[in-house]
C-alpha positions as CSV (number, residue, x, y, z in Angstrom):
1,X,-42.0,-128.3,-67.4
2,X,-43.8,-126.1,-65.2
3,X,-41.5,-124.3,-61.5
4,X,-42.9,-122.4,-59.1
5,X,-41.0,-119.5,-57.7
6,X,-41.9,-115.9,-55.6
7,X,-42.9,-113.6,-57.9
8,X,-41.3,-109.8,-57.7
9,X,-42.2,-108.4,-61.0
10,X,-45.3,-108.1,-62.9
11,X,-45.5,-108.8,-66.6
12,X,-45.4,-112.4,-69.1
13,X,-42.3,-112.6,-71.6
14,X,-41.8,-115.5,-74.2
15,X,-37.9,-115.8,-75.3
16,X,-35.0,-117.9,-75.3
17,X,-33.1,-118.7,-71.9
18,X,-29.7,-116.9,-71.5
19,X,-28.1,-119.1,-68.5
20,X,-25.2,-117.6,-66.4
21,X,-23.5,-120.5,-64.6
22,X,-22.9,-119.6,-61.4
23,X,-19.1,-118.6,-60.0
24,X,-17.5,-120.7,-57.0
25,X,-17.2,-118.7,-54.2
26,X,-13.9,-120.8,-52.8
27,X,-10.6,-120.9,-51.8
28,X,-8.0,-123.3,-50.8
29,X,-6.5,-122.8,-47.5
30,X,-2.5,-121.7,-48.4
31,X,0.5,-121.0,-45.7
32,X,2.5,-117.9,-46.2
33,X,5.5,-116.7,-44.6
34,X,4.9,-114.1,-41.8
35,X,7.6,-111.5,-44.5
36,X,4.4,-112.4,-47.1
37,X,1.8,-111.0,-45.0
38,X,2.1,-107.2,-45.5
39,X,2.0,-108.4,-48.9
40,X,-1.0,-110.3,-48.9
41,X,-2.9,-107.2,-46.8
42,X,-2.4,-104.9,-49.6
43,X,-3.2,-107.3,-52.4
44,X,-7.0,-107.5,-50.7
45,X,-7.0,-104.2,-50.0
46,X,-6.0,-103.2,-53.5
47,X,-9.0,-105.5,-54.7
48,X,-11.2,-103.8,-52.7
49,X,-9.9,-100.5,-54.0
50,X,-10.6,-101.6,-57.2
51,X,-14.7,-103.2,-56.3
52,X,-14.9,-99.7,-54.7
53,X,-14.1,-97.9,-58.2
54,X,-15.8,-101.1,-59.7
55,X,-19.0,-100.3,-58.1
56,X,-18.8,-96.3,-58.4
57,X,-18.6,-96.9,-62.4
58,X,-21.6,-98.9,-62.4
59,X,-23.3,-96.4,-60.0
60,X,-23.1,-93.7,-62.3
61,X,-24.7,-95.8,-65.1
62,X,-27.4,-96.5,-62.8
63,X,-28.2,-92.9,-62.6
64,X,-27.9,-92.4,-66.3
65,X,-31.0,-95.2,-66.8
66,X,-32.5,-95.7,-63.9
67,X,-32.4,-92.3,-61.8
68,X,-31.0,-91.5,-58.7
69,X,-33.8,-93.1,-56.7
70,X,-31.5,-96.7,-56.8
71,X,-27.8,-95.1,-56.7
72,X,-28.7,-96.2,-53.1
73,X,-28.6,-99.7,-53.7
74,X,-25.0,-99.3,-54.3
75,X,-24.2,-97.1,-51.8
76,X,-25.1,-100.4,-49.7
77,X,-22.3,-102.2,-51.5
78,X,-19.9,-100.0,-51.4
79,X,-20.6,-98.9,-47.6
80,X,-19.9,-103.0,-46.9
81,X,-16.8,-102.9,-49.1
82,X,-15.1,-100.0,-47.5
83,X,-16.5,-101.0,-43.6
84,X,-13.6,-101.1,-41.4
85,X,-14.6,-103.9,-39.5
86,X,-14.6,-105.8,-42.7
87,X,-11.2,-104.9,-43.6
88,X,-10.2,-105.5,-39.9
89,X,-11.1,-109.0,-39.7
90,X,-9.9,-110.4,-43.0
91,X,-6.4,-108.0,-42.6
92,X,-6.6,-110.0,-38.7
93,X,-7.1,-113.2,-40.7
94,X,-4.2,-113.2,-42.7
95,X,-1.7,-112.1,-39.8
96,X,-2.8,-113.9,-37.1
97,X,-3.1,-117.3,-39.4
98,X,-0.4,-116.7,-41.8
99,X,-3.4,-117.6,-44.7
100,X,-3.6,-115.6,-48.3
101,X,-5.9,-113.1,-48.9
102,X,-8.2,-114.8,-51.1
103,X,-8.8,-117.8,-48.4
104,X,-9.1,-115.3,-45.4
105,X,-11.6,-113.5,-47.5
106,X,-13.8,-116.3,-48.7
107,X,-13.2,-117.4,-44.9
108,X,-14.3,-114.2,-43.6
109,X,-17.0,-113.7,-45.7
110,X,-18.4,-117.6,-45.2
111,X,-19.0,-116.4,-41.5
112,X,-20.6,-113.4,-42.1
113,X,-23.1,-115.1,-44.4
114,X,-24.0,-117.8,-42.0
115,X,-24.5,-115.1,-39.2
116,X,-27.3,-113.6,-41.6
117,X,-29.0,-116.6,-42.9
118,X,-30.2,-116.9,-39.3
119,X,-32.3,-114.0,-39.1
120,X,-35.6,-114.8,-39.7
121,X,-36.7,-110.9,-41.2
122,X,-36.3,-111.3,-45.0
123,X,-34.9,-108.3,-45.4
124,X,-31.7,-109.0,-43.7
125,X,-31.5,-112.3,-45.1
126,X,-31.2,-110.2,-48.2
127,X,-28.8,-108.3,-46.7
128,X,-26.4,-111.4,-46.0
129,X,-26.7,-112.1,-49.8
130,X,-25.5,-108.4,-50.7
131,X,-22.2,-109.4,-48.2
132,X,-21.9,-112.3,-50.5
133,X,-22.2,-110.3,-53.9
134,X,-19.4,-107.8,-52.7
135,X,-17.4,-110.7,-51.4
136,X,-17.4,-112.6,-54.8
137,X,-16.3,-108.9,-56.4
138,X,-13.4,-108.8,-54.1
139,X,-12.4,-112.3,-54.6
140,X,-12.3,-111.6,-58.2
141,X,-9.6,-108.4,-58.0
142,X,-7.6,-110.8,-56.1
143,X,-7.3,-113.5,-58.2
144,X,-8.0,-112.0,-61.6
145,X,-10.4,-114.6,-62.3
146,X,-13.5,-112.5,-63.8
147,X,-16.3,-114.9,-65.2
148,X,-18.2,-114.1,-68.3
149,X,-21.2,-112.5,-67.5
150,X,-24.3,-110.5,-68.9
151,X,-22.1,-108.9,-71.6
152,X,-22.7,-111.5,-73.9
153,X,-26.4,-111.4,-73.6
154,X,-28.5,-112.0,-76.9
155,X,-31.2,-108.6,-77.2
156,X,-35.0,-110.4,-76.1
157,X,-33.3,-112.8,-74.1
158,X,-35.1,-114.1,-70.6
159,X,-32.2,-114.5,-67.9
160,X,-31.7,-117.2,-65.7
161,X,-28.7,-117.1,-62.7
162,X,-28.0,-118.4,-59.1
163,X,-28.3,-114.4,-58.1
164,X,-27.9,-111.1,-59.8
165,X,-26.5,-107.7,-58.3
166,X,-27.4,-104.2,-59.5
167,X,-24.9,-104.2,-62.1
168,X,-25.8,-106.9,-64.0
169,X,-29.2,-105.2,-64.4
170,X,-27.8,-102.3,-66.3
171,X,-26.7,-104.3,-68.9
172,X,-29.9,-106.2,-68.9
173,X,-31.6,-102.6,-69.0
174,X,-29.0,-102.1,-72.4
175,X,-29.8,-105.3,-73.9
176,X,-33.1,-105.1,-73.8
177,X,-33.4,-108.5,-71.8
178,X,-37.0,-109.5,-71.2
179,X,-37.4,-111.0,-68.2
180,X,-35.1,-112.7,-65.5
181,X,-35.5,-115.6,-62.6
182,X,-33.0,-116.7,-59.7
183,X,-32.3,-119.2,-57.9
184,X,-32.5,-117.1,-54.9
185,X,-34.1,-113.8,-53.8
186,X,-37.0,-112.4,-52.4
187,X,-39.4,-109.4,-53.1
188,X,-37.0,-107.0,-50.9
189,X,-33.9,-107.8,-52.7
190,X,-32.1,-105.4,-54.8
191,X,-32.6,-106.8,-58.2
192,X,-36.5,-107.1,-57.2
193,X,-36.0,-103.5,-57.1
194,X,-34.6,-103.3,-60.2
195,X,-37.0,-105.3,-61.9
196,X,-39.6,-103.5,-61.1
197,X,-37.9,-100.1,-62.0
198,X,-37.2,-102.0,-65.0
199,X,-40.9,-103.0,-65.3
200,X,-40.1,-106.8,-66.9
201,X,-41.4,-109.3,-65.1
202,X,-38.8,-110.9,-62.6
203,X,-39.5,-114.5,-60.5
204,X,-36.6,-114.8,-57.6
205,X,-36.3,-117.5,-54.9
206,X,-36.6,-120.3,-57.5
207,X,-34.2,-123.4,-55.7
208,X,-32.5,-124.3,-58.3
209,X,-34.3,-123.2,-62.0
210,X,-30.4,-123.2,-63.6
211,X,-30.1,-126.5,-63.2
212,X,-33.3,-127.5,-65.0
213,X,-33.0,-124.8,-68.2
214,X,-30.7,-125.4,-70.8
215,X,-29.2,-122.2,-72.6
216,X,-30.7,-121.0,-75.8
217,X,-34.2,-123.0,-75.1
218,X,-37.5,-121.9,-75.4
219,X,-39.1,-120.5,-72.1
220,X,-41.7,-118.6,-70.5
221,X,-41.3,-116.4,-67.8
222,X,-44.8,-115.5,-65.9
223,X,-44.3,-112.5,-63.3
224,X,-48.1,-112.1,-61.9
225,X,-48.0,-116.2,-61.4
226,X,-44.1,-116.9,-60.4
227,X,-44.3,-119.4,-63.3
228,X,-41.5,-120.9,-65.4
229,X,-42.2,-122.5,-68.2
230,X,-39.5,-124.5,-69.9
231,X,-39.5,-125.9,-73.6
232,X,-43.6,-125.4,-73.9
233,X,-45.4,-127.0,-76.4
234,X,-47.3,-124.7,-79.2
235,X,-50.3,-124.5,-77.7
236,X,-49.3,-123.5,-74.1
237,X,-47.0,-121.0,-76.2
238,X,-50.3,-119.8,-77.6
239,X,-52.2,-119.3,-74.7
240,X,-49.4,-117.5,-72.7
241,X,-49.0,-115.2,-76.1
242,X,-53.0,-114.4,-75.0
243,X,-51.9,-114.0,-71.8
244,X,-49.7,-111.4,-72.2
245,X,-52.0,-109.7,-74.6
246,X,-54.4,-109.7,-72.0
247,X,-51.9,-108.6,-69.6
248,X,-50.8,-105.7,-72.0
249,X,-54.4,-104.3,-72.8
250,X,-55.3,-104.6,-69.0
251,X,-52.9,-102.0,-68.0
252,X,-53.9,-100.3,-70.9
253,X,-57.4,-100.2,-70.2
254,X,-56.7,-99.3,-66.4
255,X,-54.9,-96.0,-67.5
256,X,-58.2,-94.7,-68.3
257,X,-59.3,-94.4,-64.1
258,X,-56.2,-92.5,-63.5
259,X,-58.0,-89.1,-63.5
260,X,-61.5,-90.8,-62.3
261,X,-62.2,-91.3,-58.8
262,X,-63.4,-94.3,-56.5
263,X,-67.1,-94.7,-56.9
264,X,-68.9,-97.3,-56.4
265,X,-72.3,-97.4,-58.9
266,X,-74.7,-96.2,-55.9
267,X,-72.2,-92.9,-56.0
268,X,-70.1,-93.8,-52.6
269,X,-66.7,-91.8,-52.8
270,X,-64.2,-94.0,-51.8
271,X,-60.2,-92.8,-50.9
272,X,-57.6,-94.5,-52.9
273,X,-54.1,-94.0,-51.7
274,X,-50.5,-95.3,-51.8
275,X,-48.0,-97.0,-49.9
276,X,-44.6,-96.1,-50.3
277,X,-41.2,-97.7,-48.8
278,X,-39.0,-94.8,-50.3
279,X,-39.1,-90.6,-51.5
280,X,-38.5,-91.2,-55.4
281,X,-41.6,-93.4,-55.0
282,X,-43.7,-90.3,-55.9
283,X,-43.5,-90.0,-59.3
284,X,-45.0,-93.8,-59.2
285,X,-47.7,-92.5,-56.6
286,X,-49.0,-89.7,-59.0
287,X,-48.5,-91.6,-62.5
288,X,-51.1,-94.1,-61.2
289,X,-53.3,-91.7,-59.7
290,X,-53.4,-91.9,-55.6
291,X,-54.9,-89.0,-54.1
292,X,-52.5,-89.3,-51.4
293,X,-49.7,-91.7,-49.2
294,X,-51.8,-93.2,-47.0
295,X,-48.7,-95.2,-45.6
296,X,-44.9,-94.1,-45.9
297,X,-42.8,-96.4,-43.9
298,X,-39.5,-94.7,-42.9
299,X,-37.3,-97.4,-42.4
300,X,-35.1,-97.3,-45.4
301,X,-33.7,-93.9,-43.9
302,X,-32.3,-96.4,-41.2
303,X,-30.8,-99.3,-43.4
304,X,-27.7,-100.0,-45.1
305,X,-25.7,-97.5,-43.2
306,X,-23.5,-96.5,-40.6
307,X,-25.6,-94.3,-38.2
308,X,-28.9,-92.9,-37.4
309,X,-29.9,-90.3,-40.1
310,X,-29.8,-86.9,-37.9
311,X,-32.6,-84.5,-38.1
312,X,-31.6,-83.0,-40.9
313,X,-31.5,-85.5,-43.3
314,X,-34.9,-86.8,-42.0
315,X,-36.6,-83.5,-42.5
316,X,-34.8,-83.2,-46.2
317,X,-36.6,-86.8,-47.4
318,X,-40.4,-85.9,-45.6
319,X,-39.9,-82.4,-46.9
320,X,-39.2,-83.9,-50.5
321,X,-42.2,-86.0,-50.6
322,X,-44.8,-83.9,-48.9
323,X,-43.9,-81.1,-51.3
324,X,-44.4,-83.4,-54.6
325,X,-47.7,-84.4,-53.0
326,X,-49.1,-81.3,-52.0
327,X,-52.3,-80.6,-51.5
328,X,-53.1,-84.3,-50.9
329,X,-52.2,-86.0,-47.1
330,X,-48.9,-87.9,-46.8
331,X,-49.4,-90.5,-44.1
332,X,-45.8,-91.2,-42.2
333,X,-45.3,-93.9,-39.8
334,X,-42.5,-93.8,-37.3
335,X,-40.2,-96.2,-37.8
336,X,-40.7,-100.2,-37.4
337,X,-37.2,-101.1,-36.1
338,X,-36.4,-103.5,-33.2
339,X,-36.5,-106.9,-32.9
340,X,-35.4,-109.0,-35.9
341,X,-34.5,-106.2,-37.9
342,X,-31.0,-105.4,-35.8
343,X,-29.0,-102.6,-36.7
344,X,-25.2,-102.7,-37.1
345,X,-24.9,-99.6,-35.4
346,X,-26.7,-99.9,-32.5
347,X,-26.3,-102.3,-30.1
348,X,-29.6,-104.5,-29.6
349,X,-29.7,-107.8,-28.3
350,X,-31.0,-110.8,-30.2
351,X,-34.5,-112.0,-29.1
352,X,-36.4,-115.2,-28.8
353,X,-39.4,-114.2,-30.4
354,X,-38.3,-110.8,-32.3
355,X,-41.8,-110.4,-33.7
356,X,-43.2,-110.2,-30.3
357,X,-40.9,-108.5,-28.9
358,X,-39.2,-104.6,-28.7
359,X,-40.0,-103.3,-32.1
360,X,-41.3,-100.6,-33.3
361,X,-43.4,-98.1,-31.0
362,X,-41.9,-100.4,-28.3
363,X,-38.6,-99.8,-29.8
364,X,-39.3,-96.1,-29.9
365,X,-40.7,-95.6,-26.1
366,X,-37.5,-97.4,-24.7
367,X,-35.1,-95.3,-27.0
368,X,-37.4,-91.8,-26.6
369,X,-33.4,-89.9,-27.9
370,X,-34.2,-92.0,-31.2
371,X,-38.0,-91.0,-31.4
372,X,-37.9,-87.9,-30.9
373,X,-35.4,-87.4,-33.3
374,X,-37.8,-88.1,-35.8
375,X,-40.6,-86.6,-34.2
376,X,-38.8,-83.3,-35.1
377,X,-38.1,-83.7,-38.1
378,X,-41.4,-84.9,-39.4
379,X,-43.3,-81.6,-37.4
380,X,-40.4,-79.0,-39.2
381,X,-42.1,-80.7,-42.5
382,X,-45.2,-80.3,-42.0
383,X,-45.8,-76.8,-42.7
384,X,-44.5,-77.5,-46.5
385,X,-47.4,-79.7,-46.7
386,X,-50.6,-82.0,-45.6
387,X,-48.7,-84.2,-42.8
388,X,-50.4,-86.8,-40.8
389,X,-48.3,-88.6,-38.3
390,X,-49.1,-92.5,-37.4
391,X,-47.7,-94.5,-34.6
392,X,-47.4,-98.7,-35.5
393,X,-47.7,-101.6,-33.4
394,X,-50.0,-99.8,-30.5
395,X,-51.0,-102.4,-28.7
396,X,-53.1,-100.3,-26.0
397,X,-53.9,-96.7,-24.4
398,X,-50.9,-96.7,-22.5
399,X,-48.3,-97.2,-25.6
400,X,-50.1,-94.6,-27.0
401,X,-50.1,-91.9,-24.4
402,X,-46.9,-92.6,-24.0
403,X,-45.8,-91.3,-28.0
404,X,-48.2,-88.9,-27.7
405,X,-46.4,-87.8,-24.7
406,X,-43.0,-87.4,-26.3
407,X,-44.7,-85.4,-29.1
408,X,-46.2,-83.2,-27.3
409,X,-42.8,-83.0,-25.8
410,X,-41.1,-82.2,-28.5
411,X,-43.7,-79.6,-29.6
412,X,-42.9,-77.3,-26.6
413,X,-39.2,-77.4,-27.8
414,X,-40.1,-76.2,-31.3
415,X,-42.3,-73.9,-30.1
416,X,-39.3,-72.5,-27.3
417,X,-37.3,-72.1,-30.4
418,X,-40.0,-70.2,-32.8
419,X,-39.6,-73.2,-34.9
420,X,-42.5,-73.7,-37.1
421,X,-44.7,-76.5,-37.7
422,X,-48.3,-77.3,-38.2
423,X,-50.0,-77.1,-34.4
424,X,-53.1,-79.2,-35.4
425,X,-51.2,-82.1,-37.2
426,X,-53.5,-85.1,-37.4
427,X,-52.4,-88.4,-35.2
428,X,-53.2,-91.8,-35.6
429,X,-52.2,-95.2,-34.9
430,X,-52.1,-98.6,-36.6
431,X,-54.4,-101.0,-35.6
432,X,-52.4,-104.4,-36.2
433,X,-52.7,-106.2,-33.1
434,X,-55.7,-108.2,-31.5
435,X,-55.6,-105.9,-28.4
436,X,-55.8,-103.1,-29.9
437,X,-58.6,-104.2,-32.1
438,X,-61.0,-105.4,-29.1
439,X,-60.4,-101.8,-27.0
440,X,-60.2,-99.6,-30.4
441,X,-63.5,-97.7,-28.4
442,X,-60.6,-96.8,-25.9
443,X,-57.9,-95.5,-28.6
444,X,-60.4,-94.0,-31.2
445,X,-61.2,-91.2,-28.1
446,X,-57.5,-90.3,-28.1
447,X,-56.6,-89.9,-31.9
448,X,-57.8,-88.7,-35.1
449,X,-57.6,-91.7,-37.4
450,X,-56.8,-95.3,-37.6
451,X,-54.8,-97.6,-40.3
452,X,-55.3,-101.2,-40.5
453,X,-52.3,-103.0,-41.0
454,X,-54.0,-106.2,-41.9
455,X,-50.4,-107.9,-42.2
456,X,-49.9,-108.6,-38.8
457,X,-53.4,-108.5,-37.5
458,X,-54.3,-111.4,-39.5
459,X,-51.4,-113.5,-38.5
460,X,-51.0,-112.8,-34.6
461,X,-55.1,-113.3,-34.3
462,X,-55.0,-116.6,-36.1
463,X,-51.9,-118.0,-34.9
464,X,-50.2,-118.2,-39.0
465,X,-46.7,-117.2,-39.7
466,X,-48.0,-116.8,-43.6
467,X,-44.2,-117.8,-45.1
468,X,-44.3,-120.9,-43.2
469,X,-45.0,-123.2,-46.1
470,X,-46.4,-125.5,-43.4
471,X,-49.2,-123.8,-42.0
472,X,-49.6,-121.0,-44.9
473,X,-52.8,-122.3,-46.0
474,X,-54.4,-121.3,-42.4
475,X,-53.7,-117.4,-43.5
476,X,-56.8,-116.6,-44.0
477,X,-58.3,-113.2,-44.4
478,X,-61.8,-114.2,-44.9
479,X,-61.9,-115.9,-41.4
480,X,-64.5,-114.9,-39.6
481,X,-62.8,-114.0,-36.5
482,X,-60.6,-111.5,-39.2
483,X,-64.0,-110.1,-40.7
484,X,-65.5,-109.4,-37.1
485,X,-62.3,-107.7,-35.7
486,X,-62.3,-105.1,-39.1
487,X,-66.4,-104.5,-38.3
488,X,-65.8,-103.9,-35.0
489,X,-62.6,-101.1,-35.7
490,X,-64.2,-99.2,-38.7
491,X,-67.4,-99.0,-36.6
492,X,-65.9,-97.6,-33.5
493,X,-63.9,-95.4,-35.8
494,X,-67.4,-94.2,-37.2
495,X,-69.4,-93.8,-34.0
496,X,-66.4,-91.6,-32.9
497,X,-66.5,-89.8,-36.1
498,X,-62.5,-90.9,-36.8
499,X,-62.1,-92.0,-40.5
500,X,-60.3,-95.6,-40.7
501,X,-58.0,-96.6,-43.5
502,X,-56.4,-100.1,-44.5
503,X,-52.9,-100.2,-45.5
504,X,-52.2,-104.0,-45.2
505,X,-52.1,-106.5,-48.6
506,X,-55.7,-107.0,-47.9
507,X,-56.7,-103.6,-49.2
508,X,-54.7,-104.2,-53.0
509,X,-56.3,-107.8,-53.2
510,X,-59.6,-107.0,-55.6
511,X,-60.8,-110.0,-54.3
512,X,-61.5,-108.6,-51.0
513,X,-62.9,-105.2,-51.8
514,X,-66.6,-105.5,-52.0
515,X,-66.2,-107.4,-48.9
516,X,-64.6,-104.4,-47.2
517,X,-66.8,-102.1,-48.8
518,X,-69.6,-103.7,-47.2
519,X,-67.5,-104.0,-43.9
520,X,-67.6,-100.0,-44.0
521,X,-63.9,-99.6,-45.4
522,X,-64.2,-96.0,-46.8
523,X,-59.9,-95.7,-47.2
524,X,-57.8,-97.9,-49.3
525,X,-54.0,-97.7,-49.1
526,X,-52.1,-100.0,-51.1
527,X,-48.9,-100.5,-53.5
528,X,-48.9,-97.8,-56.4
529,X,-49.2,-100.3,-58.9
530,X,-52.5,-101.6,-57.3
531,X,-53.9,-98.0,-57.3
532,X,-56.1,-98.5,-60.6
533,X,-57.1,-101.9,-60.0
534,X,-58.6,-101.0,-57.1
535,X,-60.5,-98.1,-58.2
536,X,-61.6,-100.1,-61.2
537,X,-62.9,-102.8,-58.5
538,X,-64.8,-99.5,-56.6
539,X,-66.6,-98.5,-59.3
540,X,-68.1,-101.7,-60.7
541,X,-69.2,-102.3,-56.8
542,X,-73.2,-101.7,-55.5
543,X,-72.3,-100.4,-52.0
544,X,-75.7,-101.5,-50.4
545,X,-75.4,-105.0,-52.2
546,X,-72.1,-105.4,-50.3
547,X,-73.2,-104.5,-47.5
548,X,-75.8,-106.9,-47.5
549,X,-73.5,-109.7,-48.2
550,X,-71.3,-108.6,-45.2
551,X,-74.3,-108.8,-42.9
552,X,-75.3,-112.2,-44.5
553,X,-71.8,-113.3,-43.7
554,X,-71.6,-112.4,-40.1
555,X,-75.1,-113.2,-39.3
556,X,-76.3,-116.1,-41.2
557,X,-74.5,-119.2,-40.7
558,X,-76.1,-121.5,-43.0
559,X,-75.2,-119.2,-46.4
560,X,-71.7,-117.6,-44.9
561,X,-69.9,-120.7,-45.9
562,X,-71.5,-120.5,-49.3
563,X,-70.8,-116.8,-50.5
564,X,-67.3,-117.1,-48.7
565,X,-66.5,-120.2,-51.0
566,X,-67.6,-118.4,-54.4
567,X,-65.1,-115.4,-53.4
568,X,-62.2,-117.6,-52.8
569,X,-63.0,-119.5,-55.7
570,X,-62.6,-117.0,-57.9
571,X,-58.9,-116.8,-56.7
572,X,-58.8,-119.9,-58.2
573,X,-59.5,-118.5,-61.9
């Protein structure tokens, strides 16, 4: 039997299913005495005393195998174990309701979840989950109740559980386990992470795949696809066994373009860079070749924590990467917060429609103490290397002004204090929104590059939230409305003589990249891992030839449905 699932890491593994049956996350509702309850308060907070020392043991391992890069992943467990608002309300609980720790925990930690399954940004759904994980951690100190878990694991196995934290992937990292899938999950999730540190192929967000695979049979786990395969016959073994050889020799073969560069076979040089979500991404961004970041998004600084990240530590992290980089650029946005993406330490209220609504720039302009902030730091780094600072969400001339006003702002106060920091710093924006797109002629005068973030662009011009399973199918980045909105911002950006990058999915998809080619696209920024496919995909490319295709697509109706038909179907093999 053949399940679907989201698919977070790349790779094909053929093994035999290790299935960890999930724990209850429950508790009876029990009386005590009010001469019980100081009792009661120190038996959770003695559990979490010991998840604390729990979860510092397995951070240290973490650093042994994985590097430091991911000790932050349990820095976010631990920072919600020790929160004192945590250990307010469940202490509160068992006072004020005369209930036992481990029901005014699961009780506690019941609510918490169901505040967080209502956010509609994946990332703090994820979040909601990691609440969960440490809850069931806690729960377990209290009632001595530890389930058997990856310990037992058979070498070569492929795991299959309801979820998985960050410790149970150091044992899969020990045991050599092949592969995993979940039950639930998503691409941001910290085992995703992990998986891809890991590099086995991982499928998450899989409903209820524990339920249909029976322990010690036959599977095969497909990361590029999202595909579970249970009990397959011989020959569908066979042809996955190709697969994976396929798979195997393709990354092989694309290690030979690390040290080549983008041309396409009419000698256009074409810029291949990388987007990154985090500092110890670098090592990742050279090992597959990027001549640069064309995209760092600097909201992890701002997650998982108590407060804003001063100055200081700001400056440490852009210093960090732009030195590793060095001479090539290093692309940093200003951060995308706001909106759905609420903080715990900052008091913003819930919106109606949080993807439309005060969010990044937007966010930034009405909290200008928050911006600026980082405006600092980024400047103070970028004498240690090539900087380039880019503003998201711009949605006209005025928005931009407006940042540009701050940082010119905060240049005269470096400059008051003899501060250093590179005077002629490039500045661009994002081009992500449909208004900004029709009067790019109007921003192009006013910056000195653009980035488009096809993300967004594509889904607020054609009306598609693209993980709405019921109108998914109308994300489509070959519409032509989509094709004439890029034409019209890479032109603009070359009558003005401004270069224009893409950063969105669109520029890592190989299907799309003679298209953009012959759009004008002369920037690619996409996921490190997509880095050689894409300059593989350059170089086999006839620039005039796609740019004839381009113009036959915009201008010729009766063969635009035709050529637009063979290049999605060959999504299709």
């Amino acid at each position: 039997m053949l399940y679907k699932g989201i698919a977070a890491s790349e790779g094909i593994a053929i093994g035999k299913a290790f299935v960890i049956e999930d724990e209850d996350f429950s508790a009876i509702k029990k009386s005590i005495v009010k001469e019980d309850i100081h009792k009661e308060v120190e038996k959770f907070r003695k559990a979490v005393s010991d998840t604390k020392i729990e979860l510092e043991k397995a951070k240290g391992k973490v650093a042994k195998h994985f590097g430091r890069k991911h000790v932050k992943l349990f820095d976010a467990y631990i920072f919600i174990a020790e929160d004192p608002t945590f250990e307010k309300d469940v202490s509160t609980k068992i006072s004020k309701e005369l209930v036992t720790a481990d029901y005014a925990l699961f009780n506690i930690i019941e609510t918490y979840s169901k505040v967080f399954e209502k956010i509609e940004d994946e990332y703090f759904r994820e979040r909601g989950k990691d609440i969960l994980d440490v809850g069931k951690k806690i729960m377990k100190h209290i009632t001595g109740a530890h389930k058997k878990m990856l310990s037992e694991v058979i070498p070569n196995s492929i795991v299959f559980a309801n979820n998985l934290t960050p410790t149970d992937t150091i044992v899969m990292k020990e045991e050599n386990v092949l592969g995993f899938a979940t039950n639930i999950g998503g691409v941001t999730s910290h085992t995703a992470i992990m998986a891809r540190a890991m590099e086995i192929p991982a499928i998450v967000g899989m409903k209820d795949i524990t339920s249909h695979v029976i322990h010690g049979s036959t599977v095969i786990i497909d990361g590029n696809e999202g595909v579970v395969i249970i009990e397959p016959d011989e020959d569908t073994i066979t042809n996955y066994k190709r697969r994976r050889q396929s798979y195997i020799a393709e990354i092989k073969e694309l290690s030979k373009y690390i040290d080549l560069p983008a041309v396409t076979t009419d000698g256009k040089k074409i810029g291949v860079v990388s987007n990154i979500e985090i500092p110890e991404e670098t090592k990742s961004v050279i090992s597959h070749g990027a001549e640069g970041i064309g995209l760092f998004r600097t909201e992890y600084l701002f997650l998982n924590r108590r407060e804003f990240p001063n100055e200081e530590e700001q400056f440490e992290s852009y210093r960090t990467v732009v030195e590793k980089i060095f001479p090539n650029p290093v692309i940093i946005r200003t951060i995308d917060l706001g909106g759905d993406k609420l903080l715990p330490y900052f008091n913003l209220k819930e919106e109606r429609n949080p993807f439309m609504g005060l969010r990044a720039i937007r966010f930034c302009l009405r909290h200008p103490e928050i911006f600026k902030i980082q405006l600092r730091a980024i400047l103070r780094a970028s004498i240690f290397g090539n900087i380039k600072i880019m503003y998201p969400m711009i949605s006209g001339i005025d928005e931009l002004r407006a940042a540009n006003y701050f940082l010119n702002e905060v240049k005269k106060e470096l400059s008051g204090k003899a501060i250093q920091f590179d005077e002629n710093i490039e500045v661009g924006a994002m081009i992500e929104i449909p208004s900004a797109a029709l009067t790019v002629d109007t921003l192009v005068k006013e910056i000195d590059f653009m980035s488009i973030g096809t993300n967004d662009l594509i889904q607020y011009t054609v009306a598609v939230d693209r993980i709405n399973e019921y109108v998914a199918n109308l994300y489509d980045p070959l519409h032509l409305s989509i094709l004439r909105l890029l034409k019209n911002i890479i032109d603009a950006g070359k009558k003005a003589g401004k270069w224009v990058s893409m950063c969105g999915e669109m520029a890592g998809d190989p299907l799309y990249t003679e298209i953009l080619l012959g759009l004008g696209l002369e920037h690619f920024s996409v996921v490190s891992t997509s880095v050689l496919r894409t300059k593989k995909e350059i170089r086999r490319i006839n620039l005039a030839a796609a740019k004839k295709m381009v113009d036959d697509i915009l201008n010729d109706s009766s063969i635009r449905d035709i050529i637009l038909r063979k290049i999605k179907q060959r999504r299709k093999h």
